[in-house]
N, C-alpha and C positions, 0 to 999 in steps of 0.2 A: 551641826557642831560649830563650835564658837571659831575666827577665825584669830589664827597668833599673830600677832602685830610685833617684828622683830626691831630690835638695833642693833646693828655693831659696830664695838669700838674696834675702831684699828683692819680699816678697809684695805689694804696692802694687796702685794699680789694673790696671794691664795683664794682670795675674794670676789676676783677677778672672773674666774672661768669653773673652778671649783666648787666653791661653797655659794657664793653671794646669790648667782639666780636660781638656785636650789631654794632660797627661802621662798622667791617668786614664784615659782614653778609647785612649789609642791602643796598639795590639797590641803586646804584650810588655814591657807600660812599665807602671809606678806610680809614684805620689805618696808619699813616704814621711815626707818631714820638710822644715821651714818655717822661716824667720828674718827677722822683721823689729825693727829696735834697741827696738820699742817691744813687749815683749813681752807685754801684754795685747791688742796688734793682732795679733799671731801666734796666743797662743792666740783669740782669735776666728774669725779665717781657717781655722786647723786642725778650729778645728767646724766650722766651716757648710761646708766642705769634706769632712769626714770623712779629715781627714791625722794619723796616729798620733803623731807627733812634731811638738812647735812650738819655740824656741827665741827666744833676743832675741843670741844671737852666733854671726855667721858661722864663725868658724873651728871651733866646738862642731859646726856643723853642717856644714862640707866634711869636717871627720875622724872624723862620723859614724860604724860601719862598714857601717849600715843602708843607707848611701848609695854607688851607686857612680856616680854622674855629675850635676853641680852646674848648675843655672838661675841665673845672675846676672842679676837685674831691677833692678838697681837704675839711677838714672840714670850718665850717662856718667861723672864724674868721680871714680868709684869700680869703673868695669870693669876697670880696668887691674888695680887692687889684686887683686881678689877671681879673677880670673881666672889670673895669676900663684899666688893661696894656693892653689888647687884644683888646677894644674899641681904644685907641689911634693909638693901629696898623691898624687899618679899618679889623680889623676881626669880624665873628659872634664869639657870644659867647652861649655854653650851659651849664649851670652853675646848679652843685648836688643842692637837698633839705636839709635843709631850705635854702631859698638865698642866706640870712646872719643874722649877729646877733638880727637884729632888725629893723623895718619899714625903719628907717632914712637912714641904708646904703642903702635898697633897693631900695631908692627911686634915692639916689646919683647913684646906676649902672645904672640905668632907664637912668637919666636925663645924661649920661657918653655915653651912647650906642645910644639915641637921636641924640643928638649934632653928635657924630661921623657917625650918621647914618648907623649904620651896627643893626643887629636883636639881643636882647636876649630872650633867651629860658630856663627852669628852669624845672630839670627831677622830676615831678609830672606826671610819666610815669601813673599811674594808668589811666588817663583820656582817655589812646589808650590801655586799655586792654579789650577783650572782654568780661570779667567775669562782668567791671565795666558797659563798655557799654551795658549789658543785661538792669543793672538797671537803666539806664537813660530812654535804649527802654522804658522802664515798665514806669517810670514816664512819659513820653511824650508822651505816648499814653493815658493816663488818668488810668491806669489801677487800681491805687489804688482811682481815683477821684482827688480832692482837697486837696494839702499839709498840713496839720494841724499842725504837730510839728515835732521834732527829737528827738532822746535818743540814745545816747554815754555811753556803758558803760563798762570801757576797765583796765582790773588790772592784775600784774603778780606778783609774788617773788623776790624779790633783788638775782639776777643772781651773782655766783659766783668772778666772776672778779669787781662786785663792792663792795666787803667788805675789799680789800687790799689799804688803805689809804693812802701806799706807793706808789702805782702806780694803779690810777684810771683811768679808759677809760676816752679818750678823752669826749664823749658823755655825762659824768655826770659832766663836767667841765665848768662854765659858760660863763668864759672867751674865751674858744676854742670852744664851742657849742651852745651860746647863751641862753642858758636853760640846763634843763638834758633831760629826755628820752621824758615828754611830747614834748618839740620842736623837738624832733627824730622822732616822732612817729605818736602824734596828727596832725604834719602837714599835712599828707597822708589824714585823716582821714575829716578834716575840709576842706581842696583842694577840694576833691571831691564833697564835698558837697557843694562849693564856684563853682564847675562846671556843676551839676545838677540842685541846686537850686538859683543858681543864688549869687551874694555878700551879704556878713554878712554888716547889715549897723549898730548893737550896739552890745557888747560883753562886757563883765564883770566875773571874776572869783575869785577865793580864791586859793590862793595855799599854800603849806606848805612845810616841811622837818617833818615827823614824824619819822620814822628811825636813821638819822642822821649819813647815810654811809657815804655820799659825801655834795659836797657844796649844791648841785640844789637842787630845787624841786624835789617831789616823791612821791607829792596827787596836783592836780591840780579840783577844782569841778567850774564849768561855764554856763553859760546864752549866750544866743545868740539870735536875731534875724535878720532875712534876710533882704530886700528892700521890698522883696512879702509881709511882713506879716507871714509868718512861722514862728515859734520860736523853739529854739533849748536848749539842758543843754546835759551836759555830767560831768563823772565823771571816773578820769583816775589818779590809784593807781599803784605804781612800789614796792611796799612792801607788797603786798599780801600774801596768803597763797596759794593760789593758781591761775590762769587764767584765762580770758574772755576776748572775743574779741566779742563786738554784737554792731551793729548799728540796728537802727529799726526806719524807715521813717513811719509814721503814718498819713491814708489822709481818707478825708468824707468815702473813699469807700472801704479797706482795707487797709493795712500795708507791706512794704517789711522789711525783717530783711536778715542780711548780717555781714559777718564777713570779715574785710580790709586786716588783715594779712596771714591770709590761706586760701585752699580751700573747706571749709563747703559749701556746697551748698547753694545759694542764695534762701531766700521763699517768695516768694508771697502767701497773704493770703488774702482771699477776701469772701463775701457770698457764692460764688461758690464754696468755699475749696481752699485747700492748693496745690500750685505749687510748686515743685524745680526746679531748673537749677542749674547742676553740672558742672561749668565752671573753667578749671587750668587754667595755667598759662604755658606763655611759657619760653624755655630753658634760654634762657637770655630777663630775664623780661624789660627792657628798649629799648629794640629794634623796636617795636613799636612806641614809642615817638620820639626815634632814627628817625627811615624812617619819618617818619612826619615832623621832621625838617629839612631831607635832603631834602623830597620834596618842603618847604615852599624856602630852600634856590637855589631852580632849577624854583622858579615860578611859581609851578604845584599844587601846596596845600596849608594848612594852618596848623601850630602846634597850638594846643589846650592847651597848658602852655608857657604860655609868662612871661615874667619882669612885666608886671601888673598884671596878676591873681596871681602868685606867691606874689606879696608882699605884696596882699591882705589878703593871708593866714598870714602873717609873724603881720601884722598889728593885726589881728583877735589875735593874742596868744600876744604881745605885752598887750592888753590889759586883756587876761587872767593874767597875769604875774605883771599887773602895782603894787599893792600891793605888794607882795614880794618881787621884786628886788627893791625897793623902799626902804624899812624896815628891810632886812634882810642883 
């Protein structure tokens, strides 16, 4: 099999321990060349990576010819762009979560990478993690019975680095992240569950600013149901006093409860009692999704986060969302 010779724009943290030695690492893929605008942070990255090519411009590095399929890491308000430049080059493209800022562009990379006829891919790595595929096993096997509802219920403390109003993460900034943390965070969270249970077909939510660290949102409370008939709500606070992270699938025959962001052990609970399954994560969490899309791009497989499932999740918070960015 041919091997993928990768680039990516926009080497940042995520790239770091995540995704970046997943391209190295995983069968029939390499790392070949880098671009972040500050190009003394590129060539840094490309040492201590050992990547033969660095750059400080994206476009130097989608028309590489060393390159035939483009990483776009950068944050959302720049996927659209960089994803479209790589579509005109006839490159694939695997573009970070959320896609981009909102339904509309995603649908514009969709109908961009269509026409150019090359594949995109969008790192909702969770869908190729063993910990998540325990819990699909569980629902596809019937184990809890018949889907009856969801409960999202996920809060943390306004983290240090967002009270300095001089200099906000990117992430709580709506212009650059399309949201604040819900679009950071919920999107993992609503993904999966758009890969388990199948597409959200109505969604409705309320969101606020109670706090009033930053511009975004920082209570989001939602409604949801599927195509099946399951119904879903969740409620996800960034100004807590404290944390939780629980999802909890609820069907005719028991219940799985699971937490998205660490590794608490997964429960099934059913007449029979309580199961766990203690499943980590591995060293660089996207490498998984990684291989999966270098197989789809050899012919030999298929990746399970596409341009459509992705902008389905983005469409689903869109409408959590429509109120407050509307109003506020």
């Amino acid at each position: 099999m041919k091997t993928i010779r990768w680039g990516i724009v926009g080497c940042g943290d995520v790239t770091e321990v995540k995704s970046g030695p997943g391209f190295q690492k995983a069968r029939h893929s390499s790392l070949t060349a880098v671009m972040r605008r500050s190009g003394a942070l590129a060539k840094d990255y490309a040492r201590r990576h050992g990547v033969p090519t660095w750059t400080d411009d994206a476009e130097a590095l989608i028309h590489n010819p060393e390159v035939d399929a483009v990483y776009v890491a950068t944050p959302p308000s720049s996927h659209k762009e960089y994803t479209m430049m790589a579509a005109q080059a006839g490159k694939p493209v695997y573009v970070e979560k959320p896609m981009a800022l909102n339904y509309g562009e995603c649908a514009a990379m969709i109908k961009a990478c269509e026409q150019a006829d090359v594949p995109l891919f969008v790192a909702y790595y969770r869908r190729s993690l063993d910990r998540f595929l325990k819990i699909k096993e569980l629902l596809d096997s019937g184990a809890i019975g018949a889907v009856r509802f969801v409960n999202i219920t996920f809060y943390q403390p306004v983290r240090e680095g967002e009270l300095n109003a001089d200099a906000l993460p990117w992430r709580v900034l709506p212009e650059v992240a399309g949201g604040g943390l819900f679009v950071d965070l919920a999107a993992h969270q609503l993904d999966f569950l758009d890969y388990v249970l199948g597409p959200i077909r109505s969604a409705q939510g309320f969101a606020a600013n109670q706090a009033g660290h930053y511009p975004a949102e920082d209570i989001v409370s939602g409604a949801f149901v599927f195509e099946s008939g399951v119904q879903g709500m969740g409620t996800w606070c960034f100004s807590a006093f404290d944390a939780l992270d629980r999802t909890e699938i609820v069907g005719s025959a028991g219940r799985i409860s699971y937490s998205t962001f660490d590794d608490a052990p997964v429960i099934l609970t059913t007449a029979n009692g309580t199961d766990t399954f203690s499943i980590g994560y591995p060293e660089h969490i996207q490498q998984p999704l990684i291989q999966s899309v270098v197989d789809a791009l050899n012919g030999v497989g298929s990746c399970p986060s596409t341009g459509e499932s992705a902008a389905r999740t983005s469409w689903v918070m869109d409408q959590m969302l429509a109120g407050y960015t509307t109003t506020d």
